[in-house]
Structures are given as structure tokens and as C-alpha cells.
N, C-alpha and C positions, 0 to 999 in steps of 0.2 A: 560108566566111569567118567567123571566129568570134575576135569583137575583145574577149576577156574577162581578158588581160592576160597572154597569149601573146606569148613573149621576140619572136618576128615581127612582133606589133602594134611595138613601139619601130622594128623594122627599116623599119615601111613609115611610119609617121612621119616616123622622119629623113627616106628619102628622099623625100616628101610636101614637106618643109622646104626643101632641097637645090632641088628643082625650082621651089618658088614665088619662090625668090630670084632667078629666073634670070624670070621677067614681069615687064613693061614699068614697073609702078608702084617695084618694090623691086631691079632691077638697076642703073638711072641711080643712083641712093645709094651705090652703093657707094665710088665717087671723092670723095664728099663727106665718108664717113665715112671712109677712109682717108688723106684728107688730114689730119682733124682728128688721126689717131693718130699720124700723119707727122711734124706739128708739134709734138708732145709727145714724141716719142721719139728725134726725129733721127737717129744712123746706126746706132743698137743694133739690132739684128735679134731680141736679145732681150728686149730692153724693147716694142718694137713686139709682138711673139707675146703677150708677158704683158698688156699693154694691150687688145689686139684680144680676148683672150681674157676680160678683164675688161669689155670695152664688149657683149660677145655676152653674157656671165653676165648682164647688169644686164635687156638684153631678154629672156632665158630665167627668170628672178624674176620678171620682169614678168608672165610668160605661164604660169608655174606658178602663181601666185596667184590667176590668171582659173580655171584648171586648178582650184583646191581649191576655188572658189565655187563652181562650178558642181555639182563633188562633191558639195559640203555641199548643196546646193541639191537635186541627187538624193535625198540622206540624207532630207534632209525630207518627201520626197512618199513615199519610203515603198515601198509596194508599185503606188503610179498609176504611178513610171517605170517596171515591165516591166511593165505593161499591154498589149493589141496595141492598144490607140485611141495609148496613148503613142509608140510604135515606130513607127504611121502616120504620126503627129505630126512625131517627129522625121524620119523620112523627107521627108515636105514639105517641111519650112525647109530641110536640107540641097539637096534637087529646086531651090528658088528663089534660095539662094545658089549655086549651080551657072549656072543660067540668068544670075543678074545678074552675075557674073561675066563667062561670055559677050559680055555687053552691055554690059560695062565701065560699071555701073551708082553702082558706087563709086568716087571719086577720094580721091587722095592729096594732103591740103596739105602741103607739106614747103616748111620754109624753114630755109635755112643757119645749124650753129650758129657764134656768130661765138666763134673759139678764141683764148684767151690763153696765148702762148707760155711764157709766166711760169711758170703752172701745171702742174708735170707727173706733179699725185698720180693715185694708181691711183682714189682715191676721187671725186674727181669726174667720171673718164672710168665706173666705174660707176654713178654717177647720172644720167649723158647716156645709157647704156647703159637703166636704168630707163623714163626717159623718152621713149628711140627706140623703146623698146617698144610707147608710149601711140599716139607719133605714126604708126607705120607698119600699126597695127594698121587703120583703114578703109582700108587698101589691103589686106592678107591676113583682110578679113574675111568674105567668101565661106568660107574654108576654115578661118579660126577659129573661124566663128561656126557652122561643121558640128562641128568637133571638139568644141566647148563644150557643143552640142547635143545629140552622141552621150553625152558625159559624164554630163550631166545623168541621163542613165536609169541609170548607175551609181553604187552604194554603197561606191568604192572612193576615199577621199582621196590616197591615195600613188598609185596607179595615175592619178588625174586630173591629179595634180601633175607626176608624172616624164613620163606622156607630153606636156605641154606643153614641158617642161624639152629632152625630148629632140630636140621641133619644131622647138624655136626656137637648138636647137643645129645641127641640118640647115642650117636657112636662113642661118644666121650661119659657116658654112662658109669656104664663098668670100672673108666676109670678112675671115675670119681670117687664111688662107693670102695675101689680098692684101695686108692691115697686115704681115704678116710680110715677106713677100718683096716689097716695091714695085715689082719691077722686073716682076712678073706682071700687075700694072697697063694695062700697054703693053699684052701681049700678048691683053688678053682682046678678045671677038668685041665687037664695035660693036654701038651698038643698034641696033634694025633689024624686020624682018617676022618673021623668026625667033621675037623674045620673044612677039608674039601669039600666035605656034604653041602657044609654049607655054602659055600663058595660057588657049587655045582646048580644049588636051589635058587641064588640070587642072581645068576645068569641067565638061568630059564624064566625067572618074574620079566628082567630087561627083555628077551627076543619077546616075549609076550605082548609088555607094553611098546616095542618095538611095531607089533604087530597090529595092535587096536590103532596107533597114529597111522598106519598106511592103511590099513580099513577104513579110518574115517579121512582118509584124503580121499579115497578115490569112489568114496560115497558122495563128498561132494560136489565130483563133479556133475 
């Protein structure tokens, strides 16, 4: 496994993004954010695409920004991020956001935003998009707060940016396809035992890769 900004590293991202949208915290949202786009676009199926896709861009900015901090943040330490005490380092946070994950250790507040029919510019559905980035981030922060982690030992700004970009386009998937097509809506699976599964399977990818960064620290030494 060799995450150094191999066209695959984007591949397993996305689908990294795709899967956590589908856990118990960030699946129930989706009927809230697609009513808000519902309301704004009424029966245009392309104004709905272009809004939904405007509301997902605004959380992928969000999360490409977290993406260059941490970059720059790498940049500055220099040569201590590929250290192997660093690599152990990040292996651990990654091990423990995995586990609290598991233990649903972090909750999501999420309250309804209240929509004005009125409004039906692209730019304010991109700054809800901004800010749903803010707000759903302590629910994906087990796995953002691995990705940010792994970042961090890297000196690549574009690399830390597009792979958040590409994340948070995974995750915003489903909602895309659901503002578009409403009638998909209906058709998706209820909530249920199922989202823990998942929830339970993307915990155990994190202690894993958790596990491979403290393997190869203390290989190098």
C-alpha cells in the first residue's frame, strides 16, 4: 500500500467517501438536504443536478481547505513528518479514531436548515454547502481526522487538497443523484442495522490502516 499520490490513492478515497455516507450519522441527512434543494429547484431536474452539485462543491471546499492546512502543516515540520516516531504517531490517532468510531464515540448535532422558497440563487445553496461541511464534519471525523493525519506527514499541498476534494465528492454522491432524481428518494433502503454494519466495517479499514503506518515506522527504524 503506497499512498504517495497514486491515481488509486483518489480511487480508494472516493470510494472511502461513497461508504461513509451510507453510516448512521450522515445517511438520515440526506432527506433533509434534499428537501432543502427540492424547494429551490421545483420540477427542473436540471436545476436540481446543478444545485445538488453546487451544495456537494461547497462541502468539498470545505474539506479541501482542511486538506491544504494540514499540507502546510506537514510543510512545516519538515523532515519530523517522515520520521518513523512520526508514522507511529500518526498510526495511533488513526488506531483510536477507528475504535471511537466503533463506539460511536462521536455524535452529530444536526438541526434543520430552515429554507426560503424565495431564494433560489446557486450562491447561497453553496454557502449551506460550506457550512454542511463544518457541520457534519464531528460525525466523519474518525475518518477525516485519519485522512488529515496521514496528510500531515506529507509535503504535497495539491495532493492534500484534491484528495479531500475527491472525498467529499464520494460522500456527496448519493446526494447528488437523490436532488437530481427525487423519485430515488422513495426508493432508498430505510435506516436500520445495516448502517452500523457499515459504520462497524469502516472502523476496522481505519485500525487496519492504523496499523500498516505503525508497521512501517518501526520498520524503519
Amino acid at each position: 500500500m503506497n499512498l504517495s499520490g497514486n491515481p488509486f490513492d483518489y480511487v480508494l478515497v472516493f470510494c472511502g467517501g461513497v461508504l461513509l455516507s451510507l453510516t448512521p450519522c450522515v445517511y438520515p441527512l440526506i432527506p433533509v438536504s434534499v428537501g432543502y434543494i427540492t424547494a429551490k429547484s421545483g420540477s427542473s431536474k436540471l436545476k436540481s443536478f446543478l444545485l445538488s452539485l453546487v451544495y456537494v462543491s461547497g462541502i468539498a471546499v470545505t474539506y479541501s481547505i482542511l486538506g491544504l492546512i494540514a499540507s502546510l502543516t506537514g510543510m512545516f515540520f519538515g523532515k519530523i513528518s517522515v520520521h518513523p516516531i512520526t508514522q507511529i504517531a500518526v498510526g495511533t490517532i488513526i488506531i483510536i479514531f477507528g475504535i471511537m468510531m466503533w463506539f460511536d464515540l462521536f455524535s452529530l448535532f444536526y438541526s434543520g436548515v430552515r429554507v426560503n422558497s424565495k431564494r433560489r440563487g446557486y450562491l447561497s445553496t453553496f454557502i449551506l454547502g460550506l457550512s454542511s461541511g463544518l457541520v457534519i464534519s464531528p460525525c466523519l471525523t474518525p475518518a477525516l481526522g485519519s485522512i488529515l493525519a496521514y496528510l500531515a506527514t506529507k509535503k504535497n499541498v495539491f495532493y492534500g487538497m484534491s484528495l479531500l476534494l475527491t472525498f467529499a465528492y464520494g460522500m456527496g454522491l448519493i446526494l447528488i443523484l437523490a436532488g437530481t432524481f427525487s423519485s430515488i428518494l422513495a426508493n432508498l433502503p430505510k435506516s436500520g442495522i445495516w448502517l452500523v454494519y457499515i459504520k462497524r466495517i469502516s472502523s476496522l479499514i481505519l485500525i487496519c490502516i492504523g496499523l500498516y503506518f505503525i508497521y512501517q515506522g518501526i520498520r524503519s527504524f
